[in-house]
ROVEXSE-879494 format. One record per residue (C-alpha): residue number from 1; residue in one letter; x, y, z. Coordinates in nm, 2 decimals, always signed. Layout:
% ROVEXSE-879494
+-----+----+--------+--------+--------+
:   i : aa :   east :  north :     up :
+-----+----+--------+--------+--------+
: NUM :  A :      X :      Y :      Z :
...
+-----+----+--------+--------+--------+
% end
This chain:
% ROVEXSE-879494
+-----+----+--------+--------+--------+
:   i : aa :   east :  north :     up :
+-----+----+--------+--------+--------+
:   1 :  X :  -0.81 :  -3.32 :  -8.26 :
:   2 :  X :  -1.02 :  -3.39 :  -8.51 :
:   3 :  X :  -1.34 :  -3.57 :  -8.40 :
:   4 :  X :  -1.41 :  -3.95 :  -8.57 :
:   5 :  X :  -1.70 :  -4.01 :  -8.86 :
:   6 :  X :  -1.88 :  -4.29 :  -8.79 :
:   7 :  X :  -2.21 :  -4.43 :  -8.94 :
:   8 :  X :  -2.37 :  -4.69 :  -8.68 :
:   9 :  X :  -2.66 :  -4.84 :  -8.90 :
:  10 :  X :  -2.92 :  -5.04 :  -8.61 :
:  11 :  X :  -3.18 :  -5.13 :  -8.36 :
:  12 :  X :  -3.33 :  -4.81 :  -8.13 :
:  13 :  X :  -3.52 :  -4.94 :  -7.86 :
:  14 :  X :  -3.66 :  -4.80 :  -7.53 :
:  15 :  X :  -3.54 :  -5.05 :  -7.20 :
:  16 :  X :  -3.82 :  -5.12 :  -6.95 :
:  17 :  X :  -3.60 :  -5.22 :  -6.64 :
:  18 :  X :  -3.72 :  -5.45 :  -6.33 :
:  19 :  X :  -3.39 :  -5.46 :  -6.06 :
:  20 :  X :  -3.44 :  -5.83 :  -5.88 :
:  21 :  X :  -3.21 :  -6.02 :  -5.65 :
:  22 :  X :  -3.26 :  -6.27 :  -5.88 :
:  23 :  X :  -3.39 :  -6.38 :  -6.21 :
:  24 :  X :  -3.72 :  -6.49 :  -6.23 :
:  25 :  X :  -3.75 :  -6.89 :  -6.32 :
:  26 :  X :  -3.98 :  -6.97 :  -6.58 :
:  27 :  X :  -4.34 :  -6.94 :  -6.45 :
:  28 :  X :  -4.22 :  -6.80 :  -6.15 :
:  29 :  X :  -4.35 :  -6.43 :  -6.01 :
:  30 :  X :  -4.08 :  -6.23 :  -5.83 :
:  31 :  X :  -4.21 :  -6.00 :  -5.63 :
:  32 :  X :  -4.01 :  -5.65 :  -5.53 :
:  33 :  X :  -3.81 :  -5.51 :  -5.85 :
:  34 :  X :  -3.73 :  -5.19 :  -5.90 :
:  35 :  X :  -3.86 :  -5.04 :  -6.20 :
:  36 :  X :  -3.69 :  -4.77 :  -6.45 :
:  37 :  X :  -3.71 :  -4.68 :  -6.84 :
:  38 :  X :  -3.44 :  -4.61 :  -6.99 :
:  39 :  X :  -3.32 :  -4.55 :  -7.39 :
:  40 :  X :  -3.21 :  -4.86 :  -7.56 :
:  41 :  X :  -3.15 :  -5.08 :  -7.88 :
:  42 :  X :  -2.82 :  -5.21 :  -8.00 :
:  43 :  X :  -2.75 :  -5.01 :  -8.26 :
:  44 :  X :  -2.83 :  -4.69 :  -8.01 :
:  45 :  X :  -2.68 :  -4.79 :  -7.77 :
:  46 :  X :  -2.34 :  -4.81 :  -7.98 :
:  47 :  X :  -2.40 :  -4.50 :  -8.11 :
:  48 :  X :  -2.49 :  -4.30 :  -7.79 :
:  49 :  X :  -2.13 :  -4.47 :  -7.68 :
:  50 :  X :  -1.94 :  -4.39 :  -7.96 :
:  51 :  X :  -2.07 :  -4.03 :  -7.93 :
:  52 :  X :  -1.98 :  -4.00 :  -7.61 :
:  53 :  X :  -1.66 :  -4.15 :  -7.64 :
:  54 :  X :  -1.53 :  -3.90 :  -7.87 :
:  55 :  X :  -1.70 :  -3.93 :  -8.22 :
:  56 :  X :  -1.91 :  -3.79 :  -8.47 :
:  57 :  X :  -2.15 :  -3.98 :  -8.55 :
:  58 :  X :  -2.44 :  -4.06 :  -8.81 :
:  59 :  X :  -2.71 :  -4.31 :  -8.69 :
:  60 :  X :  -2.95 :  -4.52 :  -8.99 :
:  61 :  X :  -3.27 :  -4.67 :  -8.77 :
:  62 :  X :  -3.61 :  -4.63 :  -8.81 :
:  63 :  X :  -3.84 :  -4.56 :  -8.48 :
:  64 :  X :  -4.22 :  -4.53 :  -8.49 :
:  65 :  X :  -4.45 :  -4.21 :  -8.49 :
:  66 :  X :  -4.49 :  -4.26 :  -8.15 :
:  67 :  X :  -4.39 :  -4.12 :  -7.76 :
:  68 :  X :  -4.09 :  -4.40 :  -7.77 :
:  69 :  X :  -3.98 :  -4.24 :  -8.09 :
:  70 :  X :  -4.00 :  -3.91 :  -7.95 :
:  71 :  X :  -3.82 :  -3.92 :  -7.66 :
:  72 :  X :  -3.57 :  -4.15 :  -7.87 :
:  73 :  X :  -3.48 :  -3.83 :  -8.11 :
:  74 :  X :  -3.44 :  -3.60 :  -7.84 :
:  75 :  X :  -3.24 :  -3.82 :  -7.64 :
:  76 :  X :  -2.99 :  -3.84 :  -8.01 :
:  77 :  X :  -3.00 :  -3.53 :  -8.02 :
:  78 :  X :  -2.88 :  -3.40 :  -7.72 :
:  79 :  X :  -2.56 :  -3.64 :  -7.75 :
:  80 :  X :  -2.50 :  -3.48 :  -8.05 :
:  81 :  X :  -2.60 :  -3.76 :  -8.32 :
:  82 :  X :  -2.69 :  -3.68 :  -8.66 :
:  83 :  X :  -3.08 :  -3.79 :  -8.68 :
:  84 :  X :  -3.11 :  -3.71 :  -9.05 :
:  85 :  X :  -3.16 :  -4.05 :  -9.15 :
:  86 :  X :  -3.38 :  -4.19 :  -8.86 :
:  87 :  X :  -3.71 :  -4.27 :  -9.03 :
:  88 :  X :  -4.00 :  -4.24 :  -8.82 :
:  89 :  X :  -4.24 :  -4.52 :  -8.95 :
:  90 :  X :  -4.61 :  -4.47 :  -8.92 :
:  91 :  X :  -4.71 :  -4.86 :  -8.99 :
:  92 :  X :  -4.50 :  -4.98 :  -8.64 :
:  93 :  X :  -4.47 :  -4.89 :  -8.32 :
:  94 :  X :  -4.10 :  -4.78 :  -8.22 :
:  95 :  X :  -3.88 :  -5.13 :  -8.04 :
:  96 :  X :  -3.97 :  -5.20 :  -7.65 :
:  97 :  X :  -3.74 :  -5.42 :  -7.45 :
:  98 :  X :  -3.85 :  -5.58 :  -7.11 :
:  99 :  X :  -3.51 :  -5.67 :  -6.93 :
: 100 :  X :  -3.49 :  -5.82 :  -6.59 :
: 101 :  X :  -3.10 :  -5.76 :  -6.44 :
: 102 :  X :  -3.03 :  -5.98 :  -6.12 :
: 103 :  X :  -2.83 :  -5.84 :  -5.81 :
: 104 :  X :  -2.52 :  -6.05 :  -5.99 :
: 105 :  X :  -2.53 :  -5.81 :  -6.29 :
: 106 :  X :  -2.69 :  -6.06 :  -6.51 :
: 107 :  X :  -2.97 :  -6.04 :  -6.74 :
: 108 :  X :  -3.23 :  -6.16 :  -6.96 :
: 109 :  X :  -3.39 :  -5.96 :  -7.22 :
: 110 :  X :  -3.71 :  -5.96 :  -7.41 :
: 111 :  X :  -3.72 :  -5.75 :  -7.74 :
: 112 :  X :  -4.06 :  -5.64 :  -7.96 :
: 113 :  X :  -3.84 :  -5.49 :  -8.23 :
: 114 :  X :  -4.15 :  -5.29 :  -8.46 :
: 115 :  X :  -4.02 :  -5.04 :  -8.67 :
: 116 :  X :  -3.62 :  -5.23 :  -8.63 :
: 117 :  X :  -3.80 :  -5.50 :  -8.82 :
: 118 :  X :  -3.89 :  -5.23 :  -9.11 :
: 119 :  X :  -3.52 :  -5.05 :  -9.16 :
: 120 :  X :  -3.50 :  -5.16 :  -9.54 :
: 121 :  X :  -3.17 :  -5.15 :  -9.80 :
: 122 :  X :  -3.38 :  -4.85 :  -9.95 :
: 123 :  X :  -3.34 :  -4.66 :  -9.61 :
: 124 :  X :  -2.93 :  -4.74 :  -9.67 :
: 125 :  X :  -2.91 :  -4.60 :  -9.99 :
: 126 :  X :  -3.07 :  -4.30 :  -9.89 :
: 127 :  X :  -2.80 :  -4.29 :  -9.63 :
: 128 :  X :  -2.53 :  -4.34 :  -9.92 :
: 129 :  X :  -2.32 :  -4.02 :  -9.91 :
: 130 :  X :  -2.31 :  -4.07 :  -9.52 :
: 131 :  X :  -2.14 :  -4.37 :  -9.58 :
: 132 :  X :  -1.97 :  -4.27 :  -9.82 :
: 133 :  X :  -1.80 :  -4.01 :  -9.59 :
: 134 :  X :  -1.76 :  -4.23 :  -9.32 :
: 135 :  X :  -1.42 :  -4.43 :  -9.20 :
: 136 :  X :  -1.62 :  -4.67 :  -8.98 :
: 137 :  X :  -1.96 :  -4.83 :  -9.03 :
: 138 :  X :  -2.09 :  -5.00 :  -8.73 :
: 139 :  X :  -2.39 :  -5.28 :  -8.72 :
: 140 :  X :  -2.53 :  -5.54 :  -8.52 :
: 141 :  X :  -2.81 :  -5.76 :  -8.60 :
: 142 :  X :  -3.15 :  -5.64 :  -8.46 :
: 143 :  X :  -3.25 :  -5.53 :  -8.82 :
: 144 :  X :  -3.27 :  -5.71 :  -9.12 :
: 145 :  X :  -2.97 :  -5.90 :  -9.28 :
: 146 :  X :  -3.06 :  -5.78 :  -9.60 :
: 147 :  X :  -2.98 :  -5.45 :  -9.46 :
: 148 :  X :  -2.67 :  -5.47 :  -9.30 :
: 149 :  X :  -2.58 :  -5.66 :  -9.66 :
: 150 :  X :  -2.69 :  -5.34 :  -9.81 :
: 151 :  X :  -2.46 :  -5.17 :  -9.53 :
: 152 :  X :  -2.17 :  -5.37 :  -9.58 :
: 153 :  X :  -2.17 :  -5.36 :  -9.94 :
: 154 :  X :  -2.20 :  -4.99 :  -9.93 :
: 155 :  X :  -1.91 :  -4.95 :  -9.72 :
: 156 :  X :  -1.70 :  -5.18 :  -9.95 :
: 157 :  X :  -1.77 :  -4.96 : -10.24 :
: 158 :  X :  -1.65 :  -4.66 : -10.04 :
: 159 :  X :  -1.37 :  -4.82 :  -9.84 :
: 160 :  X :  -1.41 :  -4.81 :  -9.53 :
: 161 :  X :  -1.47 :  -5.01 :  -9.21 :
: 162 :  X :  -1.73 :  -5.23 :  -9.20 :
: 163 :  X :  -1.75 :  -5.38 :  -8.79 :
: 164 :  X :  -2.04 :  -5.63 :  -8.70 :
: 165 :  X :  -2.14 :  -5.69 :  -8.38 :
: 166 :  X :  -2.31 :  -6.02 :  -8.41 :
: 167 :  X :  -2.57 :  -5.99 :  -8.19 :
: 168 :  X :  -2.82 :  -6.12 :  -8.14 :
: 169 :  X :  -2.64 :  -6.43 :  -8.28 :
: 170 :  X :  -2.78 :  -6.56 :  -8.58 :
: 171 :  X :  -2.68 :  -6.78 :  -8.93 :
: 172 :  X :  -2.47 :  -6.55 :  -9.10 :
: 173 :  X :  -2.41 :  -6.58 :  -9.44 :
: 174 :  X :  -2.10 :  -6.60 :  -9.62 :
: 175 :  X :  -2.09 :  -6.36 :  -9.85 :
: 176 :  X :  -2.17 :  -6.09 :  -9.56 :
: 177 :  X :  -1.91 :  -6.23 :  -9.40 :
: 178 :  X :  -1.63 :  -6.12 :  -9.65 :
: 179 :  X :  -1.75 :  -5.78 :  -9.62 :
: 180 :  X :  -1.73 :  -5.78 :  -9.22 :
: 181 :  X :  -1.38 :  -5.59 :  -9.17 :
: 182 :  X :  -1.42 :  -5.66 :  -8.78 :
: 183 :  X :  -1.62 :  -5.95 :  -8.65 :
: 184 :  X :  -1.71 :  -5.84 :  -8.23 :
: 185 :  X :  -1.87 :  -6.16 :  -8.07 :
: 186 :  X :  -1.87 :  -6.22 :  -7.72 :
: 187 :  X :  -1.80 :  -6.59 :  -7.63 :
: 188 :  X :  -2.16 :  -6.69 :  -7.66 :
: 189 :  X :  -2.20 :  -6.55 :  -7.95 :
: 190 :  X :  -1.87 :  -6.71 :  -8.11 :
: 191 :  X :  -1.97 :  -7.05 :  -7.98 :
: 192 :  X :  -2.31 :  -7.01 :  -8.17 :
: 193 :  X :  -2.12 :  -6.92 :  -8.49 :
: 194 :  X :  -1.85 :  -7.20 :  -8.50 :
: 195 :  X :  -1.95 :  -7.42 :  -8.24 :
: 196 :  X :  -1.67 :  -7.39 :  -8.06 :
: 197 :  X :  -1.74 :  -7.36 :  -7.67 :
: 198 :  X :  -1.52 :  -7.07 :  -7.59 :
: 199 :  X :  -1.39 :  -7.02 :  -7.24 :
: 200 :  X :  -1.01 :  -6.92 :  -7.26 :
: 201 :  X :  -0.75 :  -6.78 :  -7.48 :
: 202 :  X :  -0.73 :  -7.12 :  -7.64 :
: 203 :  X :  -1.06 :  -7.13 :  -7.72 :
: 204 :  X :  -1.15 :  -6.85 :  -7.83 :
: 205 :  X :  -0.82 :  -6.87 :  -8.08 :
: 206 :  X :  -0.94 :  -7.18 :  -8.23 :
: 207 :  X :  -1.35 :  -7.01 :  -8.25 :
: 208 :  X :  -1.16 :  -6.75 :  -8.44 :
: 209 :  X :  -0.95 :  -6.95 :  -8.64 :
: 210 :  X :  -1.35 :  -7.07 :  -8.77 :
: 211 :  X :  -1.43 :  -6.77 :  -8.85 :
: 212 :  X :  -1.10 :  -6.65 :  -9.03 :
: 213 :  X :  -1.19 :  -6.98 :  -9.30 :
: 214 :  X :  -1.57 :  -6.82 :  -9.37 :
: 215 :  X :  -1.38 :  -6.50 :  -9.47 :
: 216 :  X :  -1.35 :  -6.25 :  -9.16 :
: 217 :  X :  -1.01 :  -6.10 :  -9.15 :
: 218 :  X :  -1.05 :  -5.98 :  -8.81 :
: 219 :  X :  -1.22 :  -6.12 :  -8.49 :
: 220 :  X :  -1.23 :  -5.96 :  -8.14 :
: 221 :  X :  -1.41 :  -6.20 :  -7.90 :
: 222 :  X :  -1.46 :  -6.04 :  -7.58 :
: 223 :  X :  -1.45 :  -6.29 :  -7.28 :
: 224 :  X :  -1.52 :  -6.12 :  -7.00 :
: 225 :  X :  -1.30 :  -6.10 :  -6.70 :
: 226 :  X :  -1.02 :  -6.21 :  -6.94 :
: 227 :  X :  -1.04 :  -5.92 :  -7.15 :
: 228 :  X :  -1.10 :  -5.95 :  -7.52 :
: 229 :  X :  -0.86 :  -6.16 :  -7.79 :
: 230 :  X :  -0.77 :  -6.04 :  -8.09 :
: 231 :  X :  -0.73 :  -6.26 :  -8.42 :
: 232 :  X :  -0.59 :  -6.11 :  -8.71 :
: 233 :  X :  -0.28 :  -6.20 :  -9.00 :
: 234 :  X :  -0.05 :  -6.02 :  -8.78 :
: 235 :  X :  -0.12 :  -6.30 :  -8.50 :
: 236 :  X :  -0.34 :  -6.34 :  -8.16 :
: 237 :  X :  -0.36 :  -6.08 :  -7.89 :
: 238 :  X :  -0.56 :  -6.09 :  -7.59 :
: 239 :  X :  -0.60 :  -5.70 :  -7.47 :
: 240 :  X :  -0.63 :  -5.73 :  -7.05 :
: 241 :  X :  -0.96 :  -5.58 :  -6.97 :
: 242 :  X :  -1.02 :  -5.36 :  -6.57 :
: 243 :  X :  -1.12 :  -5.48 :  -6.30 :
: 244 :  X :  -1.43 :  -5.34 :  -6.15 :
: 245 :  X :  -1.75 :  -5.38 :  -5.90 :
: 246 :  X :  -2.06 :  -5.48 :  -6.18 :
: 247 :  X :  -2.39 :  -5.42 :  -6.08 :
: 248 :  X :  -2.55 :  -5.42 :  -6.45 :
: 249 :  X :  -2.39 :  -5.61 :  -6.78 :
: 250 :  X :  -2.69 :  -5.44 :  -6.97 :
: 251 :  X :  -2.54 :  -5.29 :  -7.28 :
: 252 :  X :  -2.18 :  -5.33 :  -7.17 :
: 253 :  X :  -2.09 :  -5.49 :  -7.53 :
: 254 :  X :  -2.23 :  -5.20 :  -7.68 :
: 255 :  X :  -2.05 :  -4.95 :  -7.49 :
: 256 :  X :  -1.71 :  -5.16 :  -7.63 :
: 257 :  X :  -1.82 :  -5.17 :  -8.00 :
: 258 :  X :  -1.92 :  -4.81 :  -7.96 :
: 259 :  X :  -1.59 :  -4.69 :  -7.83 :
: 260 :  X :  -1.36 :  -4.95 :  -8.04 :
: 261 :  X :  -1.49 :  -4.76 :  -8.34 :
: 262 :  X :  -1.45 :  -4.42 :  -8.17 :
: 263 :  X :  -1.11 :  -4.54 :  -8.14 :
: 264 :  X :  -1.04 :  -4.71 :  -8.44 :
: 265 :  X :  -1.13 :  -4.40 :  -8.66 :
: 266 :  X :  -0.93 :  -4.18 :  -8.47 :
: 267 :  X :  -0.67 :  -4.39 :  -8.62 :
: 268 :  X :  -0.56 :  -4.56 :  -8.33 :
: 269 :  X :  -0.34 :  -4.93 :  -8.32 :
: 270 :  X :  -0.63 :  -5.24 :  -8.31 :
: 271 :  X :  -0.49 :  -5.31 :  -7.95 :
: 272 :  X :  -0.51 :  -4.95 :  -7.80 :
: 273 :  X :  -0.83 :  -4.91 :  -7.97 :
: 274 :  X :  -0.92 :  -5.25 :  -7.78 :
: 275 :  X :  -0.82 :  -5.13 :  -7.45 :
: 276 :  X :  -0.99 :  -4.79 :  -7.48 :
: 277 :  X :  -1.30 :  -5.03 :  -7.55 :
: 278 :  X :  -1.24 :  -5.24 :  -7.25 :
: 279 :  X :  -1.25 :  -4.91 :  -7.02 :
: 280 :  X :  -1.55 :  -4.79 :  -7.18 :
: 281 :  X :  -1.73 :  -5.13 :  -7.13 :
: 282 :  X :  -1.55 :  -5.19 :  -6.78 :
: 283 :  X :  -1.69 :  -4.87 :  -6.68 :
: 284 :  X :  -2.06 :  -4.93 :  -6.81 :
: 285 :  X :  -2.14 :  -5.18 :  -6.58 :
: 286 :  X :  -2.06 :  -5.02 :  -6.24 :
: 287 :  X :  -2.41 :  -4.81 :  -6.35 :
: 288 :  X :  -2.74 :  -4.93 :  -6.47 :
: 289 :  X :  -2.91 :  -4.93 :  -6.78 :
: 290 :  X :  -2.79 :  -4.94 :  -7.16 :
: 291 :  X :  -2.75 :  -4.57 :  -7.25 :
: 292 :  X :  -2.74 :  -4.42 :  -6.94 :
: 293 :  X :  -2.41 :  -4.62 :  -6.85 :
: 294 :  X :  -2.22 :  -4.49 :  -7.15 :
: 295 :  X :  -1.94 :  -4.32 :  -7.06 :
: 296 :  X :  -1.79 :  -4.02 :  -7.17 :
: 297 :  X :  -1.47 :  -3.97 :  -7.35 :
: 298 :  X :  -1.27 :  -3.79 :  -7.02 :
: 299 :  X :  -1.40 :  -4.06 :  -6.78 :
: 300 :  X :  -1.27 :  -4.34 :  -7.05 :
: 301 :  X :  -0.94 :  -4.14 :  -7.05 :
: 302 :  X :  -0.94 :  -4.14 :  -6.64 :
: 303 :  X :  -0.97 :  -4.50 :  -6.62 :
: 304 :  X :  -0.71 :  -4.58 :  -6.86 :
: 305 :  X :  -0.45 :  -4.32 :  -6.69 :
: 306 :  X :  -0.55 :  -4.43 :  -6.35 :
: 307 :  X :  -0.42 :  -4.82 :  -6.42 :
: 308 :  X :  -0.18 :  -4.75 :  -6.64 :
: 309 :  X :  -0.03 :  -4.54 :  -6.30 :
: 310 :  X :  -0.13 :  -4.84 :  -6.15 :
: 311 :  X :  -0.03 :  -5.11 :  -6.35 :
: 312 :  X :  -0.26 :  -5.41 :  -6.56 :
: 313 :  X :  -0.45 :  -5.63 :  -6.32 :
: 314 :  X :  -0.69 :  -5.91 :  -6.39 :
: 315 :  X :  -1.01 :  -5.72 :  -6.55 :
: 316 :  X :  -1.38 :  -5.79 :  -6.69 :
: 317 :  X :  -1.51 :  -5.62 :  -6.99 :
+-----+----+--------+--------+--------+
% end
C-alpha cells in the first residue's frame, strides 16, 4: 500500500509534565506531582500521529537554536518526518508548555509559544511544492492566522485538503473559513465559535449547522464519550468512539486529527476515516504525555479488529 502525503503546517513545543491527584486551584501549591518532559506542540503532535498512523509526512514549524529544538528534530526524525522545512530561529527560544494532568485525566495547560509565534506566510511559500504534492494539509491554531491563510490558500490553489483543527479556539475569519475543507472542533471549541453549548448529538448538529452558514462544508465535532458527529451535504453522522480506562486526555485530539488525515489520504470513506481516528485518540489516553501516547498504525488496526469482533459499545474519544 502506498503510504499517505500529508503536510501538517504548526506549533512544536516541548511538554513539562507535573502528574497530581488533582488540579491545583488558583493560588494554591500542590505538593507531590510527578514530573516528566516530553515532546509536544499541536501541530507536532498531529504529525508525530499521523506518522505513526501510517503516513508520510512533511511538517512546516519553526523551533529555536536551542536544546528544545534539538531534541525536537531528532525526535521528527526518528518517526520518519520530513524536517526540511522546520526553520530553526535564532531571535526565539523553541515553544515550552507547563501542563498539570489530574488523576481524572484532565488537564490545564500553559503555553510560551517563541519561535510558533514567528512561522511566517514566507516560511509557507517556501514550503510551496510540498504542498503542492500533498493530498492533505493539516493545521491548528498555535501559529499565526496569517499563516494558516497562507496555508489554506496554498492548498486551494493545488487542490487538496485543507483540515483545521481549531485549537486553541479563537475568532476565525471568514474568508479562512471557505478555505477549511474540514473544520475538527471539540465541543468547547464549537461552543466558542457559534455559541452554541454543545453537549449531544443535537447540539452539536445545530453548532455545526453555524458553522456550515460561515462557509465550512464539513465539520467533525468530537464529543467525547459520544464519539465524534459528522456534518456534511450528505447529512449527520455520529461515528461511536471505544471505550477505554483514561489516565491522560493530553494530546488525545491531536492523535484523532493526526490519524483522520492518515486516513483520509489513504482515500478512505469520511466515516471509517473517523473511526480509525477515534481508535487512535481512544487509545492515546490510556498513556501519558502528547507524543509519547501516539499510537502506531498496527496497534490502531488491533483496536479496531478487536471491537469490531466484539461489537460497538459506548466509547470516549
Amino acid at each position: 500500500m502506498q503510504k499517505s502525503t500529508i503536510v501538517v503546517l504548526g506549533s512544536s513545543n516541548t511538554d513539562m509534565v507535573i502528574r497530581l491527584d488533582r488540579i491545583p486551584r488558583p493560588g494554591e501549591t500542590k505538593l507531590g506531582g510527578h514530573f516528566f518532559m516530553a515532546a509536544g506542540g499541536k501541530g507536532a503532535n498531529q504529525a508525530v500521529a499521523s506518522a505513526r498512523s501510517g503516513g508520510r509526512v512533511t511538517f512546516i514549524a519553526r523551533v529555536g537554536a536551542d536544546l528544545f529544538g534539538d531534541r525536537a528534530l531528532t525526535g521528527f526524525r526518528e518517526d520518519g518526518i520530513n524536517v526540511r522545512y522546520i526553520v530553526r530561529d535564532r531571535k526565539a527560544n523553541s515553544g515550552v508548555a507547563l501542563i498539570f494532568v489530574a488523576a481524572n485525566g484532565e488537564n490545564s495547560i500553559a503555553v510560551a509559544g517563541g519561535a510558533n509565534g514567528r512561522l511566517s506566510p514566507q516560511d509557507v511559500g517556501a514550503a510551496a511544492s510540498a504542498i503542492r504534492r500533498s493530498r492533505v494539509v493539516l493545521a491548528q491554531l498555535e501559529t499565526p492566522i496569517k499563516t494558516i491563510g497562507a496555508a489554506a490558500r496554498a492548498t486551494a490553489k493545488a487542490g487538496g485538503m485543507f483540515i483545521l483543527n481549531p485549537a486553541p479556539a479563537c475568532a476565525l475569519p471568514g474568508s479562512l473559513l471557505k478555505l477549511v475543507s474540514i473544520l475538527t472542533p471539540n465541543q468547547t471549541e464549537a461552543q466558542l465559535l457559534t455559541g452554541v453549548k454543545v453537549t449531544d448529538r443535537a447540539t452539536a448538529t445545530k453548532a455545526a449547522a453555524r458553522l456550515h452558514v460561515r462557509g465550512v462544508s464539513t465539520v467533525i465535532i468530537t464529543l467525547g464519550a459520544l464519539g465524534a458527529l459528522i456534518s456534511s451535504s450528505a447529512g449527520v453522522d455520529l461515528v461511536p468512539g471505544f471505550k477505554v480506562n483514561a489516565i491522560d486526555a493530553t494530546g488525545a485530539g491531536d492523535v484523532f486529527n493526526g490519524a483522520l488525515a492518515t486516513a483520509l489520504c489513504e482515500g478512505q470513506p469520511l466515516a471509517a476515516a473517523v473511526r480509525y481516528a477515534n481508535a487512535a485518540a481512544a487509545i492515546s489516553v490510556t498513556r501519558l504525555g502528547a507524543q509519547p501516547s501516539a499510537p502506531t498504525r498496527i496497534e490502531i488496526q488491533q483496536l479496531l479488529r478487536a471491537r469490531n469482533k466484539r461489537g460497538n459499545g459506548s466509547a470516549g474519544s
